[in-house]
C-alpha angles and dihedrals in degrees: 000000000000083000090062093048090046106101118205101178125078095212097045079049091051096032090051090038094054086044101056086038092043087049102050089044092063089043102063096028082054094055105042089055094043087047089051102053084048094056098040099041084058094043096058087045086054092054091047083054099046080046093047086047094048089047087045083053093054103038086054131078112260095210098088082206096061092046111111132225096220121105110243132171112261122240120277084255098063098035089054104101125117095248119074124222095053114166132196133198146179127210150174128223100271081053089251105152121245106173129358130190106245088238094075118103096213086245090110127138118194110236086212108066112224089244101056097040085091095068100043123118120245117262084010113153110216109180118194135174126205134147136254120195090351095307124107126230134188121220133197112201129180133179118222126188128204139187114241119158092350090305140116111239118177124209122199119223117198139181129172129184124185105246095202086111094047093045086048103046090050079040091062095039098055090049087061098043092057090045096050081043091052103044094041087052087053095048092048091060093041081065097035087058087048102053088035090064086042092056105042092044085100089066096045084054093049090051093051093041091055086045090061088050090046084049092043090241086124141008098220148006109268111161117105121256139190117274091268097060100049101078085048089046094047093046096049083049098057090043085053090047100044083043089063093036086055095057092038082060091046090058100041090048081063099050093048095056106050083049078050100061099054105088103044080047083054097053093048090047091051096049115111119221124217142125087263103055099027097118099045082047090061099044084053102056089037086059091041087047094049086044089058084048102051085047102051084055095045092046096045074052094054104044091050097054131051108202149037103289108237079225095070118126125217109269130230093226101191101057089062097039091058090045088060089039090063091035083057089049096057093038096054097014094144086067089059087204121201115228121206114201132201102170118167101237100254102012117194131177126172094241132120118265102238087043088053091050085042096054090041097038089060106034086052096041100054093051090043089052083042107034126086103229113305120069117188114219123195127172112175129179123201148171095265108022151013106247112194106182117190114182124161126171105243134121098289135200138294119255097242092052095059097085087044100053099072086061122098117257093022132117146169097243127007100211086068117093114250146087107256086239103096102083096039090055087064101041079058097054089042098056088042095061090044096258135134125224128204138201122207143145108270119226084243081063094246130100125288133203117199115191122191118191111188114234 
């Protein structure tokens, strides 16, 4: 039962909520009009009658003992009302009659019965409908008294009127009324339904329109929409488009970690076994192990957040440069590769730890898989900026792929073993943390990749 007077839908509530008000708005109205006309319709009758009574007052004799008990017509000036059948009397107090109008059809009852006249204030209108016959009649009845040898007598004044045609006439109006009532109020919710539907047409639209997202039709909701509706449009935009960033993260962190794990598998992969070397062997897996570890974490991390943390602590940047330095020995260890460092002494740079390995790892491992056999490493701290300088002397890149090299998936030369994803990792941290990075030919021949974090 609650299920069926729960409304889901905005325009059913509107459309049900203008009907009940709507309807209770032409009900009342309907019958305080109808109750006016009423009112009024029987007040001005009221008013005819008081001035008959006054002009029966005055075309009678006012000696009650001249007043005579045979029926004759009233003057022009009585009779003259805009209802018919009106009758007029005269009584005592004991309701005897004393004159009556011809027009009266002895079917008369006193409003006033005979044993109450008695009691009844002088010049005090008493007005009283009955029914004679099954129609229905109104009376006016005063009570004069007059003084006549040193004694009240009161004399009685009537007058009655049929009130069919003013039954039938309030009857007819408010048939009308009702009528008017009941075809502007459908009118009224005839236009209430049609700018309804214009006015909520915006949110039809919005509903298509994420319809076609959720379809692929389209990536966003571009149409243009009141006032109300931006801030919900734009929202709805932002949440589409950090939906898709999000599983765009989700597929990068994949691949960067899988891009990730390749140099502490390569450690392990390079490692001689013997009797004689077992324990450095050990140490060695159990480094590389701890160093997956450490890189699955940072890059569910990664892949969960979108944005430098406010938490972040300054780094010490050459322990774990010279940590990379001896990982990059063991992995290409046949190239005997000569390292040149220009490290600033204490170097510090507000970065998280597994960006900054990130950045480095793969800076460090892509010369050394390119270089000959000599990489260039420069970290420089300054008033104004971070500098990280990697140079090595190997063959180098073509001028039209080095705006290529930074895309996932892509990569200088395809026989060479990679994933096209190392270079683009660190584009991304480095955008993330507000730097720039930049790809030139080294004066050893080979590429260099200069990287400028603002301080």
């Amino acid at each position: 039962m609650n299920s069926i007077l729960i409304l889901t839908s905005i325009n059913n509530r509107i459309i049900l909520g203008a009907i009940i008000v709507v309807s209770g708005f032409m009900v009342l109205t309907g019958y305080s009009l109808s109750t006016a006309f009423y009112n009024s319709a029987h007040s001005a009758l009221e008013e005819r009658l008081t001035g008959q009574v006054y002009l029966l007052m005055a075309d009678r004799e006012l000696n009650p003992s001249l007043v005579q008990n045979t029926p004759e017509e009233l003057s022009v000036d009585v009779i003259h009302t805009a209802y018919t059948s009106v009758s007029a009397y005269i009584t005592q107090a004991d309701g005897s009659i004393l004159w009556q109008s011809s027009s009266n059809d002895k079917q008369f009852k006193s409003p006033i019965p005979p044993a109450k006249t008695e009691k009844i204030e002088h010049g005090k209108k008493v007005f009283h409908e009955y029914k004679v016959n099954g129609k229905s009649y109104i009376a006016l009845s005063i009570a004069i008294y007059w003084d006549l040898q040193n004694q009240k007598f009161p004399l009685i004044y009537h007058i009655s009127d049929d009130l069919d045609e003013l039954n039938q006439q309030i009857s007819d109006y408010q048939f009308s009324l009702w009528t008017q009532l009941l075809l502007m109020s459908l009118i009224f919710l005839i236009s209430l339904i049609i700018i309804l539907r214009w006015g909520l047409k915006p949110l039809r639209d919005v509903e298509k329109e994420i319809k076609a997202v959720e379809q692929g039709e389209q990536e966003s909701l571009h149409n243009s929409y009141p006032d109300e509706l931006k801030p919900l449009t734009q929202n709805i935009n932002q949440l589409i488009q950090y939906e898709r960033q999000q599983q765009q993260r989700y597929r990068n962190a994949l691949s960067d970690l899988a891009h990730s794990l390749k140099t502490p598998l390569a450690i392990i992969k390079g490692q001689d076994f013997n009797e004689n070397t077992s324990s450095s062997y050990l140490d060695n897996v159990d480094d590389a192990v701890q160093r997956m570890n450490s890189i699955v974490e940072y890059q569910l991390q990664r892949a969960a957040t979108s944005g430098p943390s406010s938490h972040i602590q300054h780094l010490q940047l050459t322990p774990i440069v010279h940590t990379l330095i001896d990982s990059m020995k063991k992995i290409y260890r046949d190239k005997s590769i000569d390292f040149k460092l220009d490290l600033t002494p204490e170097l510090q740079f507000k970065i998280d730890e597994g960006d900054f390995m990130e950045i480095m790892g793969n800076l460090l491992d892509n010369a050394c898989k390119w270089c000959h056999n000599q990489i260039s490493l420069g970290i420089i701290n300054t008033k104004a900026e971070l500098l990280i300088r990697v140079a090595d002397n190997g063959p180098g890149i073509e001028k039209n792929m080095i705006n290529e090299i930074t895309k996932r998936g892509v990569r200088a030369d395809q026989l060479t073993p990679g994933h096209g994803v190392g270079l683009a990792i660190v584009q991304d941290i480095v955008s993330v943390y507000g730097g720039k990075i930049q790809f030139t030919t080294a004066q050893e021949g080979g590429l260099e990749v200069i990287i400028r974090f603002q301080l």
